[in-house]
VEXFI-467773 format. One record per residue (C-alpha): x negated, y, z. Coordinates in Angstrom, 3 decimals. Layout:
% residues N
rec east->X north->Y up->Z
...
***
This chain:
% residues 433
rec east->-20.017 north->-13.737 up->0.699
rec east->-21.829 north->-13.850 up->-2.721
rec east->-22.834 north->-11.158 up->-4.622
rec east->-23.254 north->-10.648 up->-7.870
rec east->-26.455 north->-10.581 up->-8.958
rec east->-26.361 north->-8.240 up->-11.540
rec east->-25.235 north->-5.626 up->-10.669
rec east->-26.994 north->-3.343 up->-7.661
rec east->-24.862 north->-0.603 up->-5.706
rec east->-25.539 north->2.121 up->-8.486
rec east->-24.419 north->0.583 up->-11.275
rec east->-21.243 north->-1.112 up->-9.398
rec east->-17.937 north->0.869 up->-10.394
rec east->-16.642 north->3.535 up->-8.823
rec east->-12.679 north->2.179 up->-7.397
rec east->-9.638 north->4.338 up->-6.998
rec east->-6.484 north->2.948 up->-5.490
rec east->-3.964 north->5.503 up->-6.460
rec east->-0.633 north->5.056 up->-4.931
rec east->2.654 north->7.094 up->-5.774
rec east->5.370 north->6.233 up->-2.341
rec east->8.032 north->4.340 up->-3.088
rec east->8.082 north->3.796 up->-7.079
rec east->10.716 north->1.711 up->-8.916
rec east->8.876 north->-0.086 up->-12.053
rec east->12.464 north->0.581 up->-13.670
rec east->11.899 north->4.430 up->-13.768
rec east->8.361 north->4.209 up->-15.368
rec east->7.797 north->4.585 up->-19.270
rec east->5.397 north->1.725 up->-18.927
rec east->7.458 north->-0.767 up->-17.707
rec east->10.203 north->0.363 up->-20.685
rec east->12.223 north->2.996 up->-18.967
rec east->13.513 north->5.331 up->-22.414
rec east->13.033 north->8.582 up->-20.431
rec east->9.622 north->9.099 up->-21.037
rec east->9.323 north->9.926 up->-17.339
rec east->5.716 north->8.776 up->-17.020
rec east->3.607 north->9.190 up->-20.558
rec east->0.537 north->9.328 up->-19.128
rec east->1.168 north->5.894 up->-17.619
rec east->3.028 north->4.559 up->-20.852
rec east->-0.414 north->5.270 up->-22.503
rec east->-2.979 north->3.884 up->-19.346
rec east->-1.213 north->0.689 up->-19.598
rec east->-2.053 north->-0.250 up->-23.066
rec east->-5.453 north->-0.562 up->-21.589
rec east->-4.648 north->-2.145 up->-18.460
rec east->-4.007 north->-4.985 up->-16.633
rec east->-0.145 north->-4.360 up->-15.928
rec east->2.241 north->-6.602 up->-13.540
rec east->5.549 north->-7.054 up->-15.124
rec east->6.703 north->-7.901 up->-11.986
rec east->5.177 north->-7.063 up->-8.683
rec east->6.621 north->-7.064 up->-5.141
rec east->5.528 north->-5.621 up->-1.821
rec east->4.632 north->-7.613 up->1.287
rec east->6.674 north->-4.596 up->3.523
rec east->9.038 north->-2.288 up->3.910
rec east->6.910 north->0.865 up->5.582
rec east->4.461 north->2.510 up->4.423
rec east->1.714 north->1.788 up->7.028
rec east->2.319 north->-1.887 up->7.015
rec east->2.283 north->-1.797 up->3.043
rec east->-0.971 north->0.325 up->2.259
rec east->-2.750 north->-1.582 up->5.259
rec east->-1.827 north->-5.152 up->3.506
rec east->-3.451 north->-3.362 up->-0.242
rec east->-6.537 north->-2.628 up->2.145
rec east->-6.652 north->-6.371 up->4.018
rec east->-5.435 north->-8.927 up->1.238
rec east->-3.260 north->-10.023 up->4.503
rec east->0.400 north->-10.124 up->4.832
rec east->2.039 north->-7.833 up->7.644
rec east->2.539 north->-10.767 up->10.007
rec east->-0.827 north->-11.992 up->9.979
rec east->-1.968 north->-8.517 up->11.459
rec east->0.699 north->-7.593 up->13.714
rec east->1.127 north->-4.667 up->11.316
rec east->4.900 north->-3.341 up->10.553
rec east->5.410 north->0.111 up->10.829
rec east->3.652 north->3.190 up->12.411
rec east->2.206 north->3.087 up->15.442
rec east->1.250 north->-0.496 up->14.972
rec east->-2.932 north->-0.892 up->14.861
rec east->-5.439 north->-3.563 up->14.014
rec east->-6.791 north->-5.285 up->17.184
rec east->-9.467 north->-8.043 up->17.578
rec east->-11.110 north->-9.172 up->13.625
rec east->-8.658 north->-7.518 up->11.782
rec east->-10.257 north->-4.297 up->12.505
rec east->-13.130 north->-5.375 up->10.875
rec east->-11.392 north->-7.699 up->7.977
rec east->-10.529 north->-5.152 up->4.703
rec east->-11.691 north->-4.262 up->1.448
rec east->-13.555 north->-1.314 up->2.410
rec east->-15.729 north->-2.832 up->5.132
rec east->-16.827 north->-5.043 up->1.740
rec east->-17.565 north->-2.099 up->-0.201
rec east->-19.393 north->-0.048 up->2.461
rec east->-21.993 north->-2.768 up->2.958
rec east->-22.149 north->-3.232 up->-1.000
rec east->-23.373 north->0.355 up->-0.843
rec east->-20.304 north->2.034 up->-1.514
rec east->-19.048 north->6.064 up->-0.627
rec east->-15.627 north->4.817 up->0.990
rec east->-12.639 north->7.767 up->1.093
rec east->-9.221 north->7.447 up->2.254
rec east->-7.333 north->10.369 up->1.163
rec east->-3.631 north->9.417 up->2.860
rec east->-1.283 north->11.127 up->5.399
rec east->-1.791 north->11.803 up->9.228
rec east->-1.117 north->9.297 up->10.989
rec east->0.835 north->6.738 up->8.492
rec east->-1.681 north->6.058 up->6.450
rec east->-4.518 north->6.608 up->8.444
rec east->-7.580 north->4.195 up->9.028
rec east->-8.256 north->5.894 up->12.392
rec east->-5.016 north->5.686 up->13.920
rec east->-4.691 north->2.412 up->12.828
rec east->-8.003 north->1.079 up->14.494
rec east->-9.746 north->0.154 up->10.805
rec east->-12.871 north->0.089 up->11.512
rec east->-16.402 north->-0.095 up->9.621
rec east->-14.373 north->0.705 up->6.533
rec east->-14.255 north->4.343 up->5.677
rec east->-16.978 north->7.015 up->5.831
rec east->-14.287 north->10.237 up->5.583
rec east->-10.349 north->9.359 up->6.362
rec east->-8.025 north->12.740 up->5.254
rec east->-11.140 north->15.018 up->5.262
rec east->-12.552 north->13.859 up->8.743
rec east->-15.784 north->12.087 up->8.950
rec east->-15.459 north->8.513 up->10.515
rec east->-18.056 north->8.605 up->13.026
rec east->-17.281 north->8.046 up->16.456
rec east->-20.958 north->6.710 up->18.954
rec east->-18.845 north->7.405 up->22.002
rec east->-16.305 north->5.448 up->21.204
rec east->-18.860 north->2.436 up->19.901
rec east->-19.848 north->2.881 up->23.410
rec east->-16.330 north->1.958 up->24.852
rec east->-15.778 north->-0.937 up->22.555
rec east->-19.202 north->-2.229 up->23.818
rec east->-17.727 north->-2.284 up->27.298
rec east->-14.193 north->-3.353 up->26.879
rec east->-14.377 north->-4.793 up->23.221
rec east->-11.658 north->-4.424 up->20.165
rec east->-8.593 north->-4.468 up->22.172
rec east->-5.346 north->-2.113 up->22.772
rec east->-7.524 north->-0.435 up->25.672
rec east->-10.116 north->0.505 up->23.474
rec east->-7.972 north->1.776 up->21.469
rec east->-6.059 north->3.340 up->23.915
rec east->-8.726 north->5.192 up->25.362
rec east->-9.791 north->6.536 up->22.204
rec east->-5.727 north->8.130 up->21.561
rec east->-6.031 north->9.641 up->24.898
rec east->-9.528 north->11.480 up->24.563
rec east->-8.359 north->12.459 up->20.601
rec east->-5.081 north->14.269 up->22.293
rec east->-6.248 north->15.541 up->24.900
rec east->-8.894 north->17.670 up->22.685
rec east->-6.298 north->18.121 up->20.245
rec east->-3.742 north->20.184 up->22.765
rec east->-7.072 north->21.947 up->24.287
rec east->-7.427 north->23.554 up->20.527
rec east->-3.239 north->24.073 up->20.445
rec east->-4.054 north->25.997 up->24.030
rec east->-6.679 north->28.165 up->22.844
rec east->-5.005 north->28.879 up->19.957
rec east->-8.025 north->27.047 up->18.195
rec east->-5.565 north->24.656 up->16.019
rec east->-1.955 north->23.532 up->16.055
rec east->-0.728 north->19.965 up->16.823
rec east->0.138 north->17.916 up->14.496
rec east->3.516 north->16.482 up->13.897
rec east->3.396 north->13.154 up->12.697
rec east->7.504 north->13.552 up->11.303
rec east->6.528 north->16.882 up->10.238
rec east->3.255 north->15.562 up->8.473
rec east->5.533 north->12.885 up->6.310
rec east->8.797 north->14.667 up->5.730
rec east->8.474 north->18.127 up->5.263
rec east->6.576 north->18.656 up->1.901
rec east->5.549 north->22.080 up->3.104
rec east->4.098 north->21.230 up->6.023
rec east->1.444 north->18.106 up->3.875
rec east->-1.277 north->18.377 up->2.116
rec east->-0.592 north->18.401 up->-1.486
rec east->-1.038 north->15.809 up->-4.333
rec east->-2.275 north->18.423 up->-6.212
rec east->-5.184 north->19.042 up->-3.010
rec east->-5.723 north->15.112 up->-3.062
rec east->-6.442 north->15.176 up->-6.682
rec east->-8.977 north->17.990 up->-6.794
rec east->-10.555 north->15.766 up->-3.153
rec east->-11.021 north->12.955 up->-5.687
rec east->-12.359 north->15.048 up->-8.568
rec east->-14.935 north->16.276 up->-6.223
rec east->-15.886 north->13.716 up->-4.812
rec east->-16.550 north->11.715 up->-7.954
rec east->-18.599 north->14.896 up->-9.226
rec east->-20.606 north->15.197 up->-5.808
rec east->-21.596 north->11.676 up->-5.296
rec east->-24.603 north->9.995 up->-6.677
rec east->-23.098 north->6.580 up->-5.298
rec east->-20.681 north->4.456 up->-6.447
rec east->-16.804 north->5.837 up->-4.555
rec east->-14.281 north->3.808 up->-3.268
rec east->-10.993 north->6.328 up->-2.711
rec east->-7.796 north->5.394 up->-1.495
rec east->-5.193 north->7.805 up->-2.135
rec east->-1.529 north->7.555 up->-1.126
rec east->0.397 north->10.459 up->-3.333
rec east->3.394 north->12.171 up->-1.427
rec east->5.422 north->13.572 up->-4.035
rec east->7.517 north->11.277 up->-4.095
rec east->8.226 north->10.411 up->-1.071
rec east->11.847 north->10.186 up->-0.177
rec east->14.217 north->11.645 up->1.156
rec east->13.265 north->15.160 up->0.515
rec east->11.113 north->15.005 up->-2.486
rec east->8.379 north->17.415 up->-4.198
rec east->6.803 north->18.540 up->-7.404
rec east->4.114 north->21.165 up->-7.622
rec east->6.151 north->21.963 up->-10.741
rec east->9.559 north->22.087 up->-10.192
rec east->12.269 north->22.413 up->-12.360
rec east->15.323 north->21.893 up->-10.403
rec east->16.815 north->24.816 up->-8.163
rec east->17.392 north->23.469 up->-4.607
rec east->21.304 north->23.429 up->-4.896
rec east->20.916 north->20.630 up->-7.542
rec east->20.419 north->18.222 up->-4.398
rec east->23.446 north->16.708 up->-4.614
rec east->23.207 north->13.942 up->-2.482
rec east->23.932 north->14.091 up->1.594
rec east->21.020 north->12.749 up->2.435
rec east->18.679 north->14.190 up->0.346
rec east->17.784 north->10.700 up->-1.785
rec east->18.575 north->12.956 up->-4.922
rec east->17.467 north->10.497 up->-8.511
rec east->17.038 north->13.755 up->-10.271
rec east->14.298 north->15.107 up->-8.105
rec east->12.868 north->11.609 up->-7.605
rec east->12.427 north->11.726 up->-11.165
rec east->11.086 north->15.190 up->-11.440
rec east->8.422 north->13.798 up->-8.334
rec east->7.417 north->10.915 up->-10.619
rec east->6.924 north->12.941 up->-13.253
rec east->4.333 north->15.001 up->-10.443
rec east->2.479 north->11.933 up->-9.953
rec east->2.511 north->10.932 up->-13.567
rec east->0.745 north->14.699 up->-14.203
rec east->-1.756 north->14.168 up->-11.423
rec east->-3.086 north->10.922 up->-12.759
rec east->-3.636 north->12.469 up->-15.858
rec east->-6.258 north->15.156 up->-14.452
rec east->-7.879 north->12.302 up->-12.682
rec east->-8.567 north->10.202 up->-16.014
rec east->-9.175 north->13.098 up->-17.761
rec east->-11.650 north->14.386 up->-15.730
rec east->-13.011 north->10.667 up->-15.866
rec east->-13.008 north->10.517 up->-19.514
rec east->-15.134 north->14.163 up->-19.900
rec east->-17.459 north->13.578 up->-17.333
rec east->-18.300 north->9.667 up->-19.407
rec east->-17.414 north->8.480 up->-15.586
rec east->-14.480 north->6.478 up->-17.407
rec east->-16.016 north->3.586 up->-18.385
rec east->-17.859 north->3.062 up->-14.822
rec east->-14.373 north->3.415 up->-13.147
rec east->-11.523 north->0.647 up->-12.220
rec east->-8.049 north->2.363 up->-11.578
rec east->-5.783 north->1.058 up->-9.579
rec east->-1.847 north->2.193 up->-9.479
rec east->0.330 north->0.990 up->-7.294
rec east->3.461 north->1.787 up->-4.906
rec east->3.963 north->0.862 up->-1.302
rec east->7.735 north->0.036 up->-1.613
rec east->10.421 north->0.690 up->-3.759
rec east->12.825 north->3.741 up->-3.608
rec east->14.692 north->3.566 up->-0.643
rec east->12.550 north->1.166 up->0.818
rec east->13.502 north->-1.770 up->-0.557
rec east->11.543 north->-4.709 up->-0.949
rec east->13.615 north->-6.622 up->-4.066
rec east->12.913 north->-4.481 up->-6.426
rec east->9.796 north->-4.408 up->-8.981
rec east->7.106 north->-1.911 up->-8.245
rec east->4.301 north->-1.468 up->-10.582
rec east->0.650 north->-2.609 up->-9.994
rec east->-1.136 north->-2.192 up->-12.909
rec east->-5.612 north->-2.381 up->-12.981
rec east->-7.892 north->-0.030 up->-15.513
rec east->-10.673 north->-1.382 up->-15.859
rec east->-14.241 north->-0.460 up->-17.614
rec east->-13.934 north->-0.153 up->-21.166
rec east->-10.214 north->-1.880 up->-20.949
rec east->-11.346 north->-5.022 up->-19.942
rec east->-8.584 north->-7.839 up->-19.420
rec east->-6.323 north->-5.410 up->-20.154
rec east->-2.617 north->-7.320 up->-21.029
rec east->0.114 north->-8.421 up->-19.143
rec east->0.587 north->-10.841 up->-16.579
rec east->4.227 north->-12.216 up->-16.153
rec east->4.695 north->-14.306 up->-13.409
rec east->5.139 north->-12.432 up->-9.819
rec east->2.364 north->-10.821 up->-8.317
rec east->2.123 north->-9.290 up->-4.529
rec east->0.525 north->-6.184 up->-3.358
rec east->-2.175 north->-8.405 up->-1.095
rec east->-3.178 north->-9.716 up->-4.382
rec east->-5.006 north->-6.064 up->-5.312
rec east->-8.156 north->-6.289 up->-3.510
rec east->-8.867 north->-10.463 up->-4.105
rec east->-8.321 north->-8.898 up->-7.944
rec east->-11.092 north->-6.439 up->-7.591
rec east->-13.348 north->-8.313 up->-5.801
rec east->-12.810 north->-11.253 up->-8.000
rec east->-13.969 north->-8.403 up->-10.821
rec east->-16.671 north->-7.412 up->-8.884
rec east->-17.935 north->-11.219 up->-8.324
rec east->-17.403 north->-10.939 up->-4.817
rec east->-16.240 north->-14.218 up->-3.256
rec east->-12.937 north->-14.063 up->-1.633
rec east->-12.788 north->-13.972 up->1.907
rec east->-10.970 north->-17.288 up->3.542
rec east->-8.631 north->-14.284 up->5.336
rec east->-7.849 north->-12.923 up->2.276
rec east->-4.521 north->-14.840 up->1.458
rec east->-3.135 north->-12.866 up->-1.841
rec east->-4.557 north->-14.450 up->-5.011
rec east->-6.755 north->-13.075 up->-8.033
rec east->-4.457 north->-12.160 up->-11.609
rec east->-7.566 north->-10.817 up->-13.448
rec east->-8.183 north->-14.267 up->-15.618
rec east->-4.521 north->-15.850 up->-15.370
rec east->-1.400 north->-16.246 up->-14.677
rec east->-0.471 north->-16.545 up->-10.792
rec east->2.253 north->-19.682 up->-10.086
rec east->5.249 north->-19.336 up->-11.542
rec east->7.275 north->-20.290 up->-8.425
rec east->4.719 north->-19.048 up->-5.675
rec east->6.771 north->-17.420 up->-2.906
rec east->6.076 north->-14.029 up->-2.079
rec east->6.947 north->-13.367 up->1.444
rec east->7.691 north->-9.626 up->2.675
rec east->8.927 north->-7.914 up->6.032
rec east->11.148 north->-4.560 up->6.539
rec east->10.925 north->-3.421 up->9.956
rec east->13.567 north->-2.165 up->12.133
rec east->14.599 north->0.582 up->14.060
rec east->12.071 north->1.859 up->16.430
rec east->15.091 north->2.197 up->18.926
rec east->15.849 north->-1.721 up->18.186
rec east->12.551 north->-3.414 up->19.414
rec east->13.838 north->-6.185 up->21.452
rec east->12.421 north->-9.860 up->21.842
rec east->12.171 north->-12.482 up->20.719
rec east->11.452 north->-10.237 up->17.208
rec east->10.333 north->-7.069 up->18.435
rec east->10.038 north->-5.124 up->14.854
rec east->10.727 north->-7.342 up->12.776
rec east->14.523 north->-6.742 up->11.061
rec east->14.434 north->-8.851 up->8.092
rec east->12.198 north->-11.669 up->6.486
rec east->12.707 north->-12.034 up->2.321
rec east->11.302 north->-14.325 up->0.209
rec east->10.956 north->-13.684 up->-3.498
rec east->10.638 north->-17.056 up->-5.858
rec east->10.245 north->-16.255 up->-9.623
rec east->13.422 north->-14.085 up->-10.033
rec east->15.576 north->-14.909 up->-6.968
rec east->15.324 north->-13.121 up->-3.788
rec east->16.656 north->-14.325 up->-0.230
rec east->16.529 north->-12.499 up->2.772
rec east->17.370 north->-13.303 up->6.545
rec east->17.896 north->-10.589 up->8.906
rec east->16.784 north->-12.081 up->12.452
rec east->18.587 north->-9.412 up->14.100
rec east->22.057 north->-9.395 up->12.908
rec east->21.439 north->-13.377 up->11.940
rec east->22.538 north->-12.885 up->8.557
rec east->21.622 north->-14.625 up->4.964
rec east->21.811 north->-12.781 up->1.795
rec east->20.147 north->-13.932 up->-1.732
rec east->20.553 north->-12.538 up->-5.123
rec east->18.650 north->-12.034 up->-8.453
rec east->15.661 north->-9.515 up->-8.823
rec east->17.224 north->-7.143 up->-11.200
rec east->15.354 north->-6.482 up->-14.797
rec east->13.115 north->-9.632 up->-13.814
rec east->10.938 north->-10.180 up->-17.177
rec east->10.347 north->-13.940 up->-17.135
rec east->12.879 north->-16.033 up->-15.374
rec east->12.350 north->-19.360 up->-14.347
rec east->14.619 north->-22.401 up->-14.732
rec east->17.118 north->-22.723 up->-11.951
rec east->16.287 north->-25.993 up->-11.275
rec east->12.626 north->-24.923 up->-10.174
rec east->14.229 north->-22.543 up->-7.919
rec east->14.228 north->-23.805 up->-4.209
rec east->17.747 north->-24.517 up->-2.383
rec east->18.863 north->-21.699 up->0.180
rec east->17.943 north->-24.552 up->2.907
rec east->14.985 north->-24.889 up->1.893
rec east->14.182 north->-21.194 up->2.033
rec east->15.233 north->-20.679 up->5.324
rec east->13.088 north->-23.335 up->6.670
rec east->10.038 north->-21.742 up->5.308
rec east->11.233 north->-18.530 up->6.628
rec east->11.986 north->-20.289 up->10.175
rec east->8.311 north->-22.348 up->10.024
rec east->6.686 north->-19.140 up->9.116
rec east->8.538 north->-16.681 up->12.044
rec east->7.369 north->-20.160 up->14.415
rec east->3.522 north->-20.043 up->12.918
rec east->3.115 north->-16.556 up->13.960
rec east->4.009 north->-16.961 up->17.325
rec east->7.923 north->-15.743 up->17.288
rec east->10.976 north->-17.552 up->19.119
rec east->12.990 north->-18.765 up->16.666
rec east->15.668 north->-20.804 up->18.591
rec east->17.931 north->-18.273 up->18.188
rec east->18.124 north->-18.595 up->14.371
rec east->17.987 north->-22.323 up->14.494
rec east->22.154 north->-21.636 up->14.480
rec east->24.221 north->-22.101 up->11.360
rec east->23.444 north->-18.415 up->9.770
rec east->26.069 north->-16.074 up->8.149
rec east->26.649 north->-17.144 up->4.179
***
């Protein structure tokens, strides 16, 4: 790995990776929406490098934020939905494990349990994950004996809940729900308690911070805003996805990024800082639909547009490319900070199924999609059904005649399922139109 050689640990840039759940480019001022939703991020992305059009590699949100942290794609880890985990050199293959030995203060500010480096077995990456420090010589001891594997890991879940229902006995702590820890906005920490962690901990440190923040506001179904505006009878929708109040969230987020550049610009930190926004998935969880990426960096460097589709595994190959870090060979996403990705790269992404539906020869796996310039095709291995269609408000379409044949597609998606160790006789049958 090469380093740069002119810049030392201290004068490297502080990094924030600042991710608002499930965000629909559509609904943000910066990517043209009239509703002024987002001004704050209308105005940031006149000085950044913004992604017209940007895709996830996943459906969840664990399998999503982990592929922004590895530059891998969901199948290449094993990695598609809570309580998946990292096993053998994927534990040890991420962006922060870079940045810690480059001298780096590494945060992750997420959510208990979904996006959480401990539970997913990410290791030598973070120094503090959701206000816990990272340090663990007992269980260094284990993995000694019985190396990175599920019983390592296993080991270390049963010691971590055994203490934790000692404390619920004693009445020392409650238990956590994990459900109640994602879907009850009262029961979470707060994006407005994430933003004053960051703020502190870019006035406390005296080395350069990595943070990576997932932002809950608007997570869906039952959404939140620290300032809200709409009574709770205005949810008018059965199962709580109410647009209204996903707006209002977005707005949240939109006002918390704000502080955070504000207090950048203030404290002169701006100009030592690259921000990083992002979403894990769009709303609803959908995979074919544009999600914003857009990169900040000092002094609005490369800032402009980049046209051609980019992936969320391209994020941290970006930043190290800035950083002049070489790219790992198990990094697979590819570096938009100079130019233009290829026009008709395929971007491949995976929604999970049911937890109650994990049967061979796919296990979670529910659908594989392909994205190629502004066409999207999608095969769900369970039901054994094809769908394709066009990526709505794409901003630079290709040619149809560069676009690949449905065949085609489906072999890739078949030759890909096959390279990653899945049975895919079953789906060698003539598929659903």
């Amino acid at each position: 790995m090469n380093i740069n050689p002119l810049t030392s640990s201290v004068e490297r840039p502080n990094i924030l990776i600042l991710g608002g759940d499930g965000l629909n480019a559509s609904l943000l001022s910066a990517y043209g929406n009239t509703e002024d939703i987002t001004p704050f991020l209308a105005q940031l992305a006149k000085t950044s490098l913004v992604a017209e059009n940007a895709f996830p590699n996943a459906s969840s949100t664990t399998a999503s934020t982990t592929s922004a942290l590895t530059g891998k794609e969901p199948a290449d880890m094993g990695v598609y939905r809570y309580p998946d985990i990292l096993a053998d050199e994927d534990s040890f293959e991420h962006l922060p494990s870079i940045l810690k030995h480059q001298g780096y203060k590494t945060v992750e500010i997420g959510t208990s349990y979904y996006v959480d480096a401990q539970e997913l077995n990410l290791l030598d990456g973070f120094d503090i994950v959701n206000s816990e420090a990272f340090e663990q010589p007992w269980l260094n001891v284990i993995r000694y004996v019985l190396g990175n594997s599920p019983s390592t890991y296993f080991v270390q879940m049963v010691v971590e809940r055994a203490e934790e229902r000692l404390l619920h006995i004693f009445f020392i702590k409650e238990m956590d729900n994990p459900f109640e820890q994602v879907n009850n906005p009262h029961a979470r920490m707060t994006d407005t308690e994430r933003t004053d962690q960051i703020i502190q901990l870019l006035e406390d440190s005296n080395h350069p911070v990595f943070v990576f923040s997932h932002f809950m506001d608007t997570h869906g179904p039952h959404f939140s805003s620290e300032n809200a505006t709409l009574s709770k009878e205005s949810n008018d929708e059965e199962d709580g996805w109410d647009v209204e109040r996903y707006k209002e969230s977005i707005r949240s987020f939109d006002n918390h990024l704000q502080r955070i550049y504000t207090y950048l610009a203030e404290s002169g930190k701006l100009d030592n800082t690259i921000i990083v926004i992002y979403t894990d998935h769009a709303f609803q969880y959908v995979v074919n639909r544009r999600i914003p990426i857009m990169i900040r960096f000092p002094q609005g460097e490369h800032a402009g547009t980049r046209k051609n589709n980019i992936q969320i595994i391209d994020i941290p190959v970006t930043l190290l490319d800035y950083l002049g870090i070489t790219q790992p060979e198990w990094m697979t996403g590819e570096s938009f900070l100079r130019n233009e990705p290829p026009a008709t790269r395929k971007i491949i992404s995976i929604t999970a199924g049911s937890p109650k539906k994990i049967d061979p020869p796919f296990y979670q796996i529910k659908i594989v999609q392909i994205i190629v310039c502004q066409r999207w095709y999608a095969l769900n291995v369970q039901d054994k059904t094809w769908k394709s269609g066009n990526i709505n408000g794409h901003t630079n379409t290709c040619d149809l005649t560069l676009l690949p044949a449905d065949g085609q597609i489906k072999q890739t998606m078949l030759d890909y399922l096959e390279e990653h160790g899945y049975d895919i006789s079953s789906l060698q049958q003539k598929q659903t139109p």
